[in-house]
C-alpha positions as CSV (number, residue, x, y, z in Angstrom):
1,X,27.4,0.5,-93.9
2,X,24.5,-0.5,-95.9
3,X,22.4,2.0,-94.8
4,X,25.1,5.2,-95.3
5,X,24.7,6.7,-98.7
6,X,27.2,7.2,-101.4
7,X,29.8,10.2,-100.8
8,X,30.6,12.4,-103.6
9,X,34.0,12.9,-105.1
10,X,35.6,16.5,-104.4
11,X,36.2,18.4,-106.8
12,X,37.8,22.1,-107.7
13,X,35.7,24.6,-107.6
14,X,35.3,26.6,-110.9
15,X,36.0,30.9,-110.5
16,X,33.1,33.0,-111.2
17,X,31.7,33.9,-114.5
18,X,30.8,37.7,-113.8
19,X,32.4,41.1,-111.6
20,X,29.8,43.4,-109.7
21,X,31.4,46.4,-108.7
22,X,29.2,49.5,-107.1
23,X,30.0,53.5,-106.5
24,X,28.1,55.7,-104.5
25,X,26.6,59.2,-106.9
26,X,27.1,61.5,-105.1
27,X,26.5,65.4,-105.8
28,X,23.2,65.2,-107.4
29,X,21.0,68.0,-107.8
30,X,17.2,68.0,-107.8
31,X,16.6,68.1,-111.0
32,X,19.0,65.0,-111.7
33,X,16.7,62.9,-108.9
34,X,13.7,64.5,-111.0
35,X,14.9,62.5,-114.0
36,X,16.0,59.8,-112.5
37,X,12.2,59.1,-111.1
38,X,10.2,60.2,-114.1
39,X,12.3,57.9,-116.0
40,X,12.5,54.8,-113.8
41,X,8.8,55.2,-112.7
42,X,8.3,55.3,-116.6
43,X,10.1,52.2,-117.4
44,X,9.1,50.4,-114.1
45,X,5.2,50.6,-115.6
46,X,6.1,49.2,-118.9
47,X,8.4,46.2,-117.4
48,X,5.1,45.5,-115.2
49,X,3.2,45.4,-118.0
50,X,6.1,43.5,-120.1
51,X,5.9,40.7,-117.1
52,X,1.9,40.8,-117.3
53,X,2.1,39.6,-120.5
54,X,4.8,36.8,-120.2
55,X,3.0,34.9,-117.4
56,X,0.1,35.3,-119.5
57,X,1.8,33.2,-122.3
58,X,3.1,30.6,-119.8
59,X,4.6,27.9,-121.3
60,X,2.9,28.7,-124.9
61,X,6.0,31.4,-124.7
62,X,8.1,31.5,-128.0
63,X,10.6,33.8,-130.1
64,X,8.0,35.6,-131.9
65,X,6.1,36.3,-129.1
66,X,9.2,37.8,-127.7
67,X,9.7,39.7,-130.8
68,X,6.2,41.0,-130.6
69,X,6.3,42.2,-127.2
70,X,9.6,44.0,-127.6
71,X,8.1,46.0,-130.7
72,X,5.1,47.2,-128.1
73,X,8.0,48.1,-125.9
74,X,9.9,50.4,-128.7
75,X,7.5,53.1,-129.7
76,X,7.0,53.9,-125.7
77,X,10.6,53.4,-125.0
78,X,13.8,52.9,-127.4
79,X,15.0,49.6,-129.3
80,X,18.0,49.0,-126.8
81,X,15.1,50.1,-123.8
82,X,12.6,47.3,-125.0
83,X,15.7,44.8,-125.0
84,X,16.6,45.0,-122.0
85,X,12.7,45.4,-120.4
86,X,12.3,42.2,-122.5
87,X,15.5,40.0,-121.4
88,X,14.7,41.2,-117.8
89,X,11.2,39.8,-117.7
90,X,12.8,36.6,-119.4
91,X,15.2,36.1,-116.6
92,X,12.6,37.0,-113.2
93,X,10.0,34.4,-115.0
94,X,12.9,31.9,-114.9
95,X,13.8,32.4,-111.1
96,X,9.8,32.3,-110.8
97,X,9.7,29.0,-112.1
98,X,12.7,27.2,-110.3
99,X,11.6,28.7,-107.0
100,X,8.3,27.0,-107.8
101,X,10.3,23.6,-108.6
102,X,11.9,24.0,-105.3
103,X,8.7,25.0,-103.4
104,X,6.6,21.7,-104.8
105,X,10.0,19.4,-103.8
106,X,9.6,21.5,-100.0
107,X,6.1,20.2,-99.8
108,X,6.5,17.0,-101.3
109,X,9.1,16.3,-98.6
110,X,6.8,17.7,-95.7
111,X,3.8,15.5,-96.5
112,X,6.2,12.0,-97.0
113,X,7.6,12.9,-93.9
114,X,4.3,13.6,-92.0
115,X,2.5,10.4,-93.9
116,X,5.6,8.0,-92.7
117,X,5.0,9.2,-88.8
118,X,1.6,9.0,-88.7
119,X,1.6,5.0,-89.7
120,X,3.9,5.0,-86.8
121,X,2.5,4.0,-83.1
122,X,2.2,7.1,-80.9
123,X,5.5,7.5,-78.7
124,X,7.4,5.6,-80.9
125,X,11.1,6.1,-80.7
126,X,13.2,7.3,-83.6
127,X,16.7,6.8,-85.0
128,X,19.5,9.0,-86.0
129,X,18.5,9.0,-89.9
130,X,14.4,9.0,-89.2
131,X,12.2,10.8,-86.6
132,X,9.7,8.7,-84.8
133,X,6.1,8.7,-84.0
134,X,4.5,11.8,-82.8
135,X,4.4,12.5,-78.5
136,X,0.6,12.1,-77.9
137,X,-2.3,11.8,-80.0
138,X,-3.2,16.0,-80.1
139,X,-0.2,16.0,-81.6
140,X,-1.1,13.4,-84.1
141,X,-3.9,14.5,-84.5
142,X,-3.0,18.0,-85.1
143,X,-0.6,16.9,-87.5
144,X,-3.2,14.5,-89.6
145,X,-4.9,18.1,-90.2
146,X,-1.7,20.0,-91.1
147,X,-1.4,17.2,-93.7
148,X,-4.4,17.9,-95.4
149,X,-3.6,21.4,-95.8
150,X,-0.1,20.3,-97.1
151,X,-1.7,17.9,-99.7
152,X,-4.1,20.5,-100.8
153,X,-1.1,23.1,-101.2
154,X,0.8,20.6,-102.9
155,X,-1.7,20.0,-105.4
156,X,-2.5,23.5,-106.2
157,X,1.3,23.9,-107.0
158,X,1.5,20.9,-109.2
159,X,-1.6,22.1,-111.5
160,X,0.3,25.9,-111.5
161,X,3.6,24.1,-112.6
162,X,1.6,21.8,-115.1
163,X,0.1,25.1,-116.7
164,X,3.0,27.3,-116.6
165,X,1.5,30.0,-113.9
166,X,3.7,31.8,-111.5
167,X,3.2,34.6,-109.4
168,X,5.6,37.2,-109.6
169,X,5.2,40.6,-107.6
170,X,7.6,43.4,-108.9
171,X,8.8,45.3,-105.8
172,X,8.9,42.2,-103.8
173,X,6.2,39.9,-102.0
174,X,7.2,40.7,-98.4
175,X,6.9,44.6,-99.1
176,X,3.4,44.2,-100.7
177,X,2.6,42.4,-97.5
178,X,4.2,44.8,-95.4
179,X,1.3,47.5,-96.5
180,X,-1.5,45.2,-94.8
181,X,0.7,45.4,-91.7
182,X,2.2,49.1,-91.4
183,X,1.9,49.0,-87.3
184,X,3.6,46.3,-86.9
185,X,6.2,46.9,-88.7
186,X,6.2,50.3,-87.8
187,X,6.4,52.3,-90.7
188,X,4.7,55.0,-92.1
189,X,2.3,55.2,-95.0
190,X,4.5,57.7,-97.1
191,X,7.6,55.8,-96.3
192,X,6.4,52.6,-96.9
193,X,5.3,54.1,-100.6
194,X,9.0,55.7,-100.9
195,X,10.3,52.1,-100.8
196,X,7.2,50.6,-102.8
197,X,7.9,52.6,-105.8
198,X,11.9,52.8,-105.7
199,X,11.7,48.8,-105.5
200,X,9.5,49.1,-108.9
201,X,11.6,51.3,-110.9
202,X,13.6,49.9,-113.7
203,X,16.9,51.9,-114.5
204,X,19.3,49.1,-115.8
205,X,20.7,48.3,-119.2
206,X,23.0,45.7,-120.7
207,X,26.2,46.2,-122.3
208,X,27.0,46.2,-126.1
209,X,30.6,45.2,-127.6
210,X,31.8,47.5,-129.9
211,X,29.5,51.0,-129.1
212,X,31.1,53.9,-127.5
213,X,32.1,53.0,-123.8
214,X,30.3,49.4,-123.8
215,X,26.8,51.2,-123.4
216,X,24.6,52.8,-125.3
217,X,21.8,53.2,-123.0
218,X,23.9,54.0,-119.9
219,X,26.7,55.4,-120.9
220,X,29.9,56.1,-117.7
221,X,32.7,57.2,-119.4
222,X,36.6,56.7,-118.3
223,X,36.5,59.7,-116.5
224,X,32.9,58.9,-114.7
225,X,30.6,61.4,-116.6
226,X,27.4,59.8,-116.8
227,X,24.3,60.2,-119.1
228,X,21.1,58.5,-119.8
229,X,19.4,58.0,-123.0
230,X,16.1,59.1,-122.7
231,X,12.3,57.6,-123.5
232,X,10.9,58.8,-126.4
233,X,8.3,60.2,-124.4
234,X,10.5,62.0,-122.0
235,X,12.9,63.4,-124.8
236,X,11.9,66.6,-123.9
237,X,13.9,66.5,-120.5
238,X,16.9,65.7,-122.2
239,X,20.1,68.3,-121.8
240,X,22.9,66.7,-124.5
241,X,22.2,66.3,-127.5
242,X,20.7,62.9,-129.1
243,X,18.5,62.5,-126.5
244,X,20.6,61.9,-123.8
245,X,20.2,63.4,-120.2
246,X,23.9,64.6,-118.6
247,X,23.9,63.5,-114.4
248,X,26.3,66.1,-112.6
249,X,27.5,63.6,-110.3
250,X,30.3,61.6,-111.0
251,X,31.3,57.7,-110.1
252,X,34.9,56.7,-109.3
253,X,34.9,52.9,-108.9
254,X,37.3,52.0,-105.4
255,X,37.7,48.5,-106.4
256,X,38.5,47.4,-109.7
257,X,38.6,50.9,-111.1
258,X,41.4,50.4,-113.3
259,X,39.6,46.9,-114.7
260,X,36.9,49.0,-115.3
261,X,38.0,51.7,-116.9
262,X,40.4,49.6,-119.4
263,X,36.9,47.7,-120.7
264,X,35.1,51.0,-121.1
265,X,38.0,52.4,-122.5
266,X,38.3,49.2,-125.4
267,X,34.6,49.5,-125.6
268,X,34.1,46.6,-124.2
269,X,30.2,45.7,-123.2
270,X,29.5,46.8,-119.4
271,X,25.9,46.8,-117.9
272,X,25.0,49.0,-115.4
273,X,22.2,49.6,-113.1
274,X,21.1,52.9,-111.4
275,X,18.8,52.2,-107.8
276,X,18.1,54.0,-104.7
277,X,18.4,53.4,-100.9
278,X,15.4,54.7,-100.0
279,X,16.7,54.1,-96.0
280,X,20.2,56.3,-96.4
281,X,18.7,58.6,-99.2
282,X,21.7,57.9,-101.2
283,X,21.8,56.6,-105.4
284,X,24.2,53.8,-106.5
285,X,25.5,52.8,-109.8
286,X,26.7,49.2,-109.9
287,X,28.8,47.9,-112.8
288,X,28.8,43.9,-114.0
289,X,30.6,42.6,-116.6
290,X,31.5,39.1,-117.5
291,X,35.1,37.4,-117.2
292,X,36.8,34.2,-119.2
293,X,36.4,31.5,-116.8
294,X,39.6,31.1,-114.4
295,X,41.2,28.2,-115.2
296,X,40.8,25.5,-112.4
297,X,44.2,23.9,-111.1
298,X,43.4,20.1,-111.0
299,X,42.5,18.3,-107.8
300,X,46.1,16.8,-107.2
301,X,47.8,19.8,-107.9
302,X,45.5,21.5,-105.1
303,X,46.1,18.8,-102.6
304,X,50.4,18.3,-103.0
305,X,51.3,20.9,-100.1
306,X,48.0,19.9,-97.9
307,X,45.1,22.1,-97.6
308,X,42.9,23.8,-94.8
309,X,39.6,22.4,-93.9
310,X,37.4,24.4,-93.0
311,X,33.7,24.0,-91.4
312,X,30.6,26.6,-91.9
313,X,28.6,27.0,-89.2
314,X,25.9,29.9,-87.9
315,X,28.2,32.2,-86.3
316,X,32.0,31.3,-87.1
317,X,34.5,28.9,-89.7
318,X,36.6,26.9,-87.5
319,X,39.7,25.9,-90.0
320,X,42.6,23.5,-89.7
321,X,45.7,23.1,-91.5
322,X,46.5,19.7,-92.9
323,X,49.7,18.3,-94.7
324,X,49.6,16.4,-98.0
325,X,49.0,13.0,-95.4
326,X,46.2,14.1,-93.7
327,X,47.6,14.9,-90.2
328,X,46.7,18.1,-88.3
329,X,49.4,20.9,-88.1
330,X,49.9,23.7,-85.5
331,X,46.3,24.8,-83.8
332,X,42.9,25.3,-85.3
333,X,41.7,28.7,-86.2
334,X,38.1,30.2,-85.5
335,X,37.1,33.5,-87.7
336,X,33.8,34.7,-86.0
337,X,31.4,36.8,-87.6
338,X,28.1,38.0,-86.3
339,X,24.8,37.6,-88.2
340,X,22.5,40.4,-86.7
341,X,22.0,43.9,-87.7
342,X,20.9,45.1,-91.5
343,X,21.9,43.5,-94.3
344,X,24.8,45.7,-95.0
345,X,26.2,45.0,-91.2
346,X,25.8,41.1,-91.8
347,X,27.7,40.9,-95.5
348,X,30.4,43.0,-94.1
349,X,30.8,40.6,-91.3
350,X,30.7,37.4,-94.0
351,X,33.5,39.6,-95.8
352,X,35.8,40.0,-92.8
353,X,35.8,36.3,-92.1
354,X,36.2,35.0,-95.4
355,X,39.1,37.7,-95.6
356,X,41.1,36.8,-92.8
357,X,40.5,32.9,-93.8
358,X,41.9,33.7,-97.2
359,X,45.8,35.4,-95.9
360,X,46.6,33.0,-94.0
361,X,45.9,30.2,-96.6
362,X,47.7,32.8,-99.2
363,X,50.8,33.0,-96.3
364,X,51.2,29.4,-96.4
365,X,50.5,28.9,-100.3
366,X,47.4,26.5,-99.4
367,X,43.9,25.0,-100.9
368,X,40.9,25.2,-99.0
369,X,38.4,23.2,-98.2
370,X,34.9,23.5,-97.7
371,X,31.4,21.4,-97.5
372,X,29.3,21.9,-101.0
373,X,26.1,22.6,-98.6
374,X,22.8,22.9,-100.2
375,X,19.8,22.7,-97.9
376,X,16.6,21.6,-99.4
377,X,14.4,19.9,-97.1
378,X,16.8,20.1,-94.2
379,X,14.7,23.3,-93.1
380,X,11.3,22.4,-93.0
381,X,9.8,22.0,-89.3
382,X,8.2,18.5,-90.8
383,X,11.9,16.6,-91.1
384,X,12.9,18.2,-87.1
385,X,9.5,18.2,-85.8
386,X,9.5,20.4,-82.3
387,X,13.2,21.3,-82.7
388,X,12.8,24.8,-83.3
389,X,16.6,25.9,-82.2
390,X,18.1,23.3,-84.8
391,X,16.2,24.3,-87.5
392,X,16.7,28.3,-86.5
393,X,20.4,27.2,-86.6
394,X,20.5,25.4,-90.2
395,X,18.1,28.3,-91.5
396,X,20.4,30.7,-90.3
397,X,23.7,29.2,-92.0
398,X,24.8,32.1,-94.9
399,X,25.5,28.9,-97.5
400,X,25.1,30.8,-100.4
401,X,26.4,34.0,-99.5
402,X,29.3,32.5,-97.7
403,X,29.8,30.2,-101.1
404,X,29.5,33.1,-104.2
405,X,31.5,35.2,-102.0
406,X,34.3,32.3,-101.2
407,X,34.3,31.4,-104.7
408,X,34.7,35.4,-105.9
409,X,37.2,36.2,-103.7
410,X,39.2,32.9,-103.7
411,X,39.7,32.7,-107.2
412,X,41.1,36.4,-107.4
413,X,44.1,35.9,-104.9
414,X,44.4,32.8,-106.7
415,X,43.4,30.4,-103.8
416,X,42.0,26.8,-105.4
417,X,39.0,25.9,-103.8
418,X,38.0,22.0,-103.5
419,X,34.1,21.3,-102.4
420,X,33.3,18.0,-101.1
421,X,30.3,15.9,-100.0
422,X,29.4,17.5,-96.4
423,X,28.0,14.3,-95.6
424,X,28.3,12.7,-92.2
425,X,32.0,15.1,-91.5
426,X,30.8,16.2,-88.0
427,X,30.0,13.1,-87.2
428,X,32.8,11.3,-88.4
429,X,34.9,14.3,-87.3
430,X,33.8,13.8,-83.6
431,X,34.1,10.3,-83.5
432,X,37.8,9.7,-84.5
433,X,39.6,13.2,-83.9
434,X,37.7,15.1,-81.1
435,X,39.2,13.1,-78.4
436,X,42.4,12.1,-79.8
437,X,43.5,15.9,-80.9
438,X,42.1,17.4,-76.9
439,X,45.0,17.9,-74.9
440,X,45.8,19.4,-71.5
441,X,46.5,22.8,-72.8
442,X,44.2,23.1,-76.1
443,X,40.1,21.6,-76.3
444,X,39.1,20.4,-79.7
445,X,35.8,21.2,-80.2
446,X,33.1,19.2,-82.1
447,X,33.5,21.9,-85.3
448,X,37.4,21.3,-85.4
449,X,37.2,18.1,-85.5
450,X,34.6,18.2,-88.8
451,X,37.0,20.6,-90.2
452,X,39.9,17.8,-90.0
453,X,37.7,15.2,-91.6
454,X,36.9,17.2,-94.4
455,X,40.3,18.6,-95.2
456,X,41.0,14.3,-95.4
457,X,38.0,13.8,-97.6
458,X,39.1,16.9,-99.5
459,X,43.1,14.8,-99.5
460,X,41.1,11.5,-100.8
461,X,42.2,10.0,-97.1
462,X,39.4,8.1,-95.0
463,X,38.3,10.4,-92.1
464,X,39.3,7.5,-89.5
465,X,42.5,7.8,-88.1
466,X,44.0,4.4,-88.9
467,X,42.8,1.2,-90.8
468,X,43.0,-2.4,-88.8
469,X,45.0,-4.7,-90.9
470,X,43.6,-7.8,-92.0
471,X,42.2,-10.6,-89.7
472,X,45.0,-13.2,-90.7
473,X,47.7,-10.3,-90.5
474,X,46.7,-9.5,-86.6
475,X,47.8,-12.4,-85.0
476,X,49.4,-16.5,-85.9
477,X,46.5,-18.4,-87.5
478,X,43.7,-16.0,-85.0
479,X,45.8,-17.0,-82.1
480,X,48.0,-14.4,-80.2
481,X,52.0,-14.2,-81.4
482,X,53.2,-13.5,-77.6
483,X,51.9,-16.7,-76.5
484,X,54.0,-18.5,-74.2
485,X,55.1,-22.4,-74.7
486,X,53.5,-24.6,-72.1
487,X,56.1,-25.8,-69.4
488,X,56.6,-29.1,-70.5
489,X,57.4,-28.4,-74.1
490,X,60.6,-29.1,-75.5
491,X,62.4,-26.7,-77.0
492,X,61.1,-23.9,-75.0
493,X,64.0,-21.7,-73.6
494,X,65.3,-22.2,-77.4
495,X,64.3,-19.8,-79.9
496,X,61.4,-19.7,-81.9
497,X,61.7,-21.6,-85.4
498,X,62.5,-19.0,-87.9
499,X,59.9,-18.8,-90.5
500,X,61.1,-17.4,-94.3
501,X,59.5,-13.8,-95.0
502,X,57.7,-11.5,-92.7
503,X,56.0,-12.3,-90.1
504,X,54.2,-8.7,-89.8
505,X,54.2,-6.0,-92.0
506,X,57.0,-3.8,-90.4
507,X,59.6,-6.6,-89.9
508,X,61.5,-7.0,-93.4
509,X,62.3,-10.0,-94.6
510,X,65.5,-11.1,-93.1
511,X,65.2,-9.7,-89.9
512,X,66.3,-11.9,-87.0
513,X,68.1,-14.3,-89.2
514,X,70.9,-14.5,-86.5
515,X,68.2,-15.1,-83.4
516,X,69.3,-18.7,-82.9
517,X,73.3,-17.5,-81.7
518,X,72.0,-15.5,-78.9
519,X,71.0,-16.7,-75.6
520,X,68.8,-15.9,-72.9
521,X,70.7,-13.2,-70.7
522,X,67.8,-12.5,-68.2
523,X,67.6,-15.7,-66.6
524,X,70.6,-16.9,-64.1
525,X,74.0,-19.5,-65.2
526,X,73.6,-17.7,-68.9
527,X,76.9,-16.3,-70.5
528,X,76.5,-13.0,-72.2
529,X,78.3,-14.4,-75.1
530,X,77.2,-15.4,-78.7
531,X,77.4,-19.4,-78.0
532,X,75.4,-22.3,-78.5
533,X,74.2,-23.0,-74.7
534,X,74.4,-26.5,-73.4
535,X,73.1,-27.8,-69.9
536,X,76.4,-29.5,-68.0
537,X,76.1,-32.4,-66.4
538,X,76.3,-31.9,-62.5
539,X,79.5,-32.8,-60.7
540,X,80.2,-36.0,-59.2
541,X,80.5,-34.7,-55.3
542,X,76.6,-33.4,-56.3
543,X,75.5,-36.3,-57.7
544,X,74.1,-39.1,-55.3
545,X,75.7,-42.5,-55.0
């Protein structure tokens, strides 16, 4: 066990901090899309130049700076405008930088991983926990190259994160690239410039406690009016008074409408972001606003009735119920969903899954389970070398969809959630309840089996089945306790001596106290009464003279 690292305690998951909720505009008139482009192409060019001028500060970045750039922002915009052009460039250099943090960790693993196999001979076999050496000497070869280039990348990386430079691309990277490669892609010019410039507007504003309807900026009232307020250079567009710019179209939030309207209603702060779908030709408004944090039931309140365990994989959750010991109950479950299709077709499968998973934990009043996955270098074709299909199938794994969308959903019917250390549950999983759990009439696959062992991580139970007793409690001094009194021994169709407390740890003391009154009945000339036994002496006519 010396080479197995430490497993992680579980742990109830917290609920979210934040509610998302989006509406469809529809009924907009030409003039309303008019606006709606002048004023997001406007804004877009200022939060491009806002961002311009944060990477150029880097790490040198302070409050005054901020201040200063958010006073250039004003005189082309509006104060509340320039705040929230500001706090937006704040937050995408942030995810800039952490993606950086975890692309220098990705090639940090690749080029340990490539160093330690090339030291190794060629053909050399690996283990479960370490790949070998590489096939055939092209391939070492070629991969002696690839570490050059990944040592090169690696230290271009480390001097950008050393001198605070990211690179940022507003609209996206893979759309910028997309322009170098319109036939293959097979998209038109025009469209691909439809896209290019909705992805670049910026038409989003944060909430403010206390101001009419939670928003200034974007203001939805109870009974979904919505208007804009304006750029100072686009004032002249505006049909209200103030400033403000009146849509015709109307939202009526489906889910979590009434939430919704009581905060707007209190004048409570709600942001709200206006985008197109360039693909449908339709506008959507989505609401966010933040919640008090749910509070967490603890851990041994989530395990008294038992749980369900439940195991992520590429294309379904394979879920077992467990009691409060740890023992299987009734069948497993699979909920299959189907990652293919646009983005919209594959969340809508992830929700219809997690769904499903989620009333049949609420029918039987139960926790659930789940691995706290979090790939990091478990991806990179460096760690699985030629295995292309594996690492398709842990690439393809929706872990952090499937886990905001758990967590959201779980913690509004009220469902506690306990994560815990995914490591070595298949394994474990297949080794000591895959066979045992198959029977004639039901096969327990590989999956249900990891769901069992971590529903008993998840209970604090081992995931092996039973624990051997100690050495000196298996047998009489290492020897076996059926063993059999030679044939010359005296004593030996007597009873056994009785020896004070118990001899194994399901006999209580006392037990068999009353084992020297009774007599073997299985062998012939033996009473069937409770009497001391004593051989007679033969008769005279028998005995010889």
């Amino acid at each position: 066990m010396g080479g197995l690292r430490e497993v992680a305690a579980p742990f109830v998951v917290p609920g979210p901090a934040g509610v998302a909720v989006r509406d469809r505009r529809k009924g907009l008139t030409a003039q309303d899309e008019n606006v709606l482009w002048l004023v997001g192409g406007h804004l877009g060019s200022l939060a491009a130049r806002d961002l311009k001028a944060r990477c150029a500060a880097g790490l040198d970045h302070d409050s005054e700076q901020w201040a200063q750039r958010k006073r250039a922002l004003t005189s082309r915009s509006s104060s509340r405008w320039a705040g929230a052009i500001t706090k937006s460039t704040h937050d995408q250099w942030g995810l800039a930088r952490r993606a950086q943090a975890a692309h220098v960790q990705s090639l940090e693993a690749g080029t340990d991983t490539i160093r330690r196999r090339l030291q190794l001979p060629v053909g050399a076999k690996g283990t479960k926990r370490a790949a070998g050496g590489y096939r055939s000497k092209q391939e070492w070869f070629a991969k002696s190259r690839r570490l050059r280039v990944l040592e090169d990348r690696l230290a271009a990386a480390r001097a950008d994160r050393e001198a605070g430079r990211v690179r940022v691309v507003r609209g996206g990277k893979r759309l910028l690239t997309t322009r170098h490669h319109l036939a293959q892609a097979g998209l038109p010019q025009q469209e691909w410039r439809r896209r290019w410039e909705a992805s670049r507007r910026f038409l989003q504003a944060d909430g403010e406690s206390g101001k009419r309807y939670g928003n200034e900026t974007i203001r939805v009232s109870p009974n979904g009016e919505i208007s804009i307020k304006l750029p100072a250079p686009l004032a002249h567009l505006a049909n209200t008074a103030h400033g403000r710019y009146l849509l015709a179209a109307r939202v009526a939030f489906a889910h979590r409408g009434e939430t919704w309207r009581d905060r707007v209603q209190a004048n409570r702060a709600v942001a709200y972001r206006i985008h197109e779908d360039t693909d449908r030709g339709r506008w959507y408004l989505t609401a966010s606003w933040t919640v008090p944090p749910v509070k967490t039931e603890p851990l041994a309140t989530a395990r008294a009735n038992g749980l369900i365990g439940v195991d992520t994989n590429a294309d379904h959750l394979a879920a077992w119920r467990l009691d409060a010991h740890g023992n299987p109950v009734g069948c497993p479950r699979r909920f299959d969903y189907a990652l293919t299709g646009p983005t919209q077709h594959r969340d809508a499968q992830v929700r219809h899954a997690l769904i499903r998973l989620l009333h049949w934990a609420k029918r039987h009043h139960l926790a659930i389970a789940v691995e706290d996955l979090g790939f990091t270098a478990e991806t990179t074709r460096e760690k699985h070398g030629h295995r292309k299909r594996f690492r398709k199938l842990i690439s393809g794994l929706p872990v952090a969809r499937l886990r905001a969308r758990l967590a959201s959903m779980a913690a509004e019917l009220g469902i506690p959630l306990v994560a815990v250390d995914p490591a070595y549950t298949s394994r474990w999983g297949a080794q000591h309840w895959q066979k045992p759990l198959t029977t004639k009439h039901r096969k327990t696959t590989r999956h249900d089996a990891a769901a069992v062992a971590i529903g008993r991580r998840a209970l604090g139970h081992s995931i092996r089945r039973r624990t051997a007793p100690p050495r000196t409690h298996q047998s009489d001094g290492y020897g076996h306790r059926t063993v059999q009194a030679a044939p010359g021994a005296p004593g030996r169709e007597g009873p056994r001596p009785r020896i004070p407390g118990p001899r194994t740890r399901c006999v209580p003391p006392g037990r068999g106290a009353k084992a020297g009154d009774q007599n073997t009945h299985h062998r012939s000339g033996c009473s069937a009464e409770h009497e001391t036994w004593q051989q007679d002496s033969l008769p005279l006519s028998f005995q010889k003279r």
